[in-house]
N, C-alpha and C positions, 0 to 999 in steps of 0.2 A: 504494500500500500504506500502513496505518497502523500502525507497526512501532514499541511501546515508546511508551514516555508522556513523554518530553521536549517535544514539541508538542501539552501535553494543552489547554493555554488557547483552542486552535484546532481540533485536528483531532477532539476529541469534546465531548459535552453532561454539565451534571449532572442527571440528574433526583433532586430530592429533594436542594436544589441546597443546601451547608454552611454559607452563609450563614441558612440556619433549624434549623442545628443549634444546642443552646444549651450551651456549654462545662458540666465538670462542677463544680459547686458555684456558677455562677454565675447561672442566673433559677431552676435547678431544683435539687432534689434529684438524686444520682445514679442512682436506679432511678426518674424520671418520665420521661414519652415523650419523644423528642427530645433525651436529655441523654446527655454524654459522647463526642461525635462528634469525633474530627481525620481527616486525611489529609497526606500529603506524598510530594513525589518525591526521590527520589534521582538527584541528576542527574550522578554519577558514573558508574549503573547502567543509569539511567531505570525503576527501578523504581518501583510507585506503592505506598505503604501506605495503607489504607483503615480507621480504628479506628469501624464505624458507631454511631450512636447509639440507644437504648434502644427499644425497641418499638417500631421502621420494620420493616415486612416488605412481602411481597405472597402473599394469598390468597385465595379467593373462595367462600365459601358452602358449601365441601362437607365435612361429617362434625359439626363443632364446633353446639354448640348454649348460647347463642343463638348465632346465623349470623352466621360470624366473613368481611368483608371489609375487607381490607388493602392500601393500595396507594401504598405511600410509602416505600419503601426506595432508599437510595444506590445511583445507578447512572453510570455513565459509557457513552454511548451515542454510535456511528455511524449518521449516518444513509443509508440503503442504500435505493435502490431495488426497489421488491417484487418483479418479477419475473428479476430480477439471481441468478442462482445463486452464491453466495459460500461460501465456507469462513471461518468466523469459530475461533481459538483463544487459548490462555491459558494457563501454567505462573502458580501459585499456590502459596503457603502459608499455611494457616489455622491462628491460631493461638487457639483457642476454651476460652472461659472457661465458659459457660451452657449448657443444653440450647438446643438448636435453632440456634445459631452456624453463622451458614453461608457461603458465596461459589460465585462460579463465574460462569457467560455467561447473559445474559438476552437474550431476542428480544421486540420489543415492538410487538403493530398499534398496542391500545388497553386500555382498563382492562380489560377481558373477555376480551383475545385474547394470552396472551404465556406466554413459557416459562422456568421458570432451572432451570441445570441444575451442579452440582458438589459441593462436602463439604459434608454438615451434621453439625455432631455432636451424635447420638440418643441416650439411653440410653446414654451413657457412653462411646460410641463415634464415630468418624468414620465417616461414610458417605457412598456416591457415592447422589448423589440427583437427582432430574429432578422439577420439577413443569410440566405439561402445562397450559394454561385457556383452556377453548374456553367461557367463560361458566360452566363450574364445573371448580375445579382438580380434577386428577388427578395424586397421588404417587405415586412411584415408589422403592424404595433398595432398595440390596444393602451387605453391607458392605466394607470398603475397608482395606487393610494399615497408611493412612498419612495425617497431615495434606496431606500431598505432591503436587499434583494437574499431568498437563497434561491438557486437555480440548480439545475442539473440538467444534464446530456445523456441519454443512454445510446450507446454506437451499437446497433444489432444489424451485422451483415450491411448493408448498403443502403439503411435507414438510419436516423439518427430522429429521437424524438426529447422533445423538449418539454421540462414540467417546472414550475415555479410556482413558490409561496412568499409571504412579508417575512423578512427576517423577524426572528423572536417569536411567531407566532405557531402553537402548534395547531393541526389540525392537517387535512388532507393536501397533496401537492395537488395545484391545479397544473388540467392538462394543457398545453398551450399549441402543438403544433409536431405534425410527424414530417420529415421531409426528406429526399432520395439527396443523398451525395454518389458521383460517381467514381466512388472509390477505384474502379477497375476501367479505369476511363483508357489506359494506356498511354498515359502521359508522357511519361520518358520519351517515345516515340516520336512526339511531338515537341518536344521543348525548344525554344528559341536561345540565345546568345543570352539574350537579355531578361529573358524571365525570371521571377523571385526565388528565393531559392525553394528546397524539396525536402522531404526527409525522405531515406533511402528509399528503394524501390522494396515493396510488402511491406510499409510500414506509416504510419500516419502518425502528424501533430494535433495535440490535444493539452489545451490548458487557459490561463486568463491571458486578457488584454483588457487595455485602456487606451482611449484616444482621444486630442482634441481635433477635428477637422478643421473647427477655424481658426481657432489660437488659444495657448495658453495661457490663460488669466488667472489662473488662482486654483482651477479644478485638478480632486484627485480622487483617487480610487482607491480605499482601505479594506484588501482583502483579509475575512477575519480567518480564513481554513479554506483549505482548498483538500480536495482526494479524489483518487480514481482508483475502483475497483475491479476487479471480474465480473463478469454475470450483469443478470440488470432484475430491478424488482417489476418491469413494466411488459402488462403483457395486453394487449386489448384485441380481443375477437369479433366475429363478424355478424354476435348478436349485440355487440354493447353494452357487453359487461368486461369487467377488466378487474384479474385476477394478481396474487401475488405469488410467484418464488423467492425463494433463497437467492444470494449472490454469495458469492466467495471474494478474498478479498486476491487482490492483480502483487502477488510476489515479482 
């Protein structure tokens, strides 16, 4: 199991790694790309705070014109074996200064194949949000009570479904959304010079990110635990009821 970020030097990866973050006021201005980025843990807590830096995100091609692709936001990543059924989760707090301030779980083949999925704040509000890119993103949001999030991903085989509750509260995860990643897309095949990087071939990234799109003013992202297991508790059949197993914990 990967439980909490005290062992964050080893047990995950940066993409979008903070040594190319550029502190603020020092190569850059504070609204130029890449400026105003920190992170640190609490290793009282092991919580990780995440402050990303200006205009990193990730998105691809669809709505914006001219055709907006994005693929450089802070992430902290496991690397997970593709066919491996995992439950990946995360209690967060976003604390959002800009429109489109966000966080949550991202799942990653390659520059054209990944998902992030938790609060962005829209139009004035926090929202629980999912984007979907199977080579062109797909949005999704509803609104949400609270900066306050736990969320989770369960990966089974070439679906990935998404369930989220209010941090601190107990009671049932709601279900938010089932969606196809094409994990066996045959990427490699295709890959350009210049596309983002990959994790090896049979194997997939899974873990948190944060992003400003428009700049960084003061937002950050305080994750309180993060894990990922084997197995997944989530099963829903084709009468509309939805059962539970066992998971095993991801050695």
């Amino acid at each position: 199991m990967i439980d909490g970020f005290a062992g964050i030097g080893t047990t995950l990866t940066w993409f979008c790694d903070p040594t190319s973050w550029a502190a603020a006021g020092a190569r850059m201005a504070m609204g130029d790309e890449g400026a105003g980025g920190a992170w640190g843990v609490d290793h009282s807590t092991g919580a990780l705070t995440v402050c990303p830096p200006s205009k990193k995100d990730f998105w691809r091609k669809t709505y914006y014109t001219p055709i907006l692709c994005k693929d450089d936001g802070p992430c902290l990543f496991a690397t997970v074996p593709i066919d491996q059924t995992v439950t990946m989760e995360t209690s967060f707090t976003l604390d959002p200064k800009k429109q489109f301030d966000q966080a949550g779980l991202c799942v990653r083949l390659d520059h054209a194949h990944w998902m992030k999925t938790g609060i962005e704040f829209v139009d004035g509000i926090p929202r629980l949000s999912c984007v979907v890119t199977n080579g062109y993103s797909d949005w999704s949001t509803q609104s949400w009570p609270t900066n306050k999030l736990c969320i989770r991903v369960h990966k089974i085989k070439c679906s990935l479904v998404v369930e989220a509750k209010p941090l601190g509260e107990e009671g049932d995860w709601a279900f938010i959304r089932i969606a196809h990643m094409s994990l066996h897309h045959g990427y490699e095949t295709h890959r350009q010079v210049n596309d983002g990087p990959a994790p090896p071939t049979g194997m997939v990234w899974m873990g948190v990110f944060a992003c400003c799109p428009e700049e960084q003013a003061g937002s950050s992202a305080t994750f309180h635990s993060f894990t990922i297991r084997a197995g997944t508790s989530f099963d829903h059949n084709a009468d509309g009821n939805a059962t539970q197993h066992a998971s095993s914990n991801l050695s």
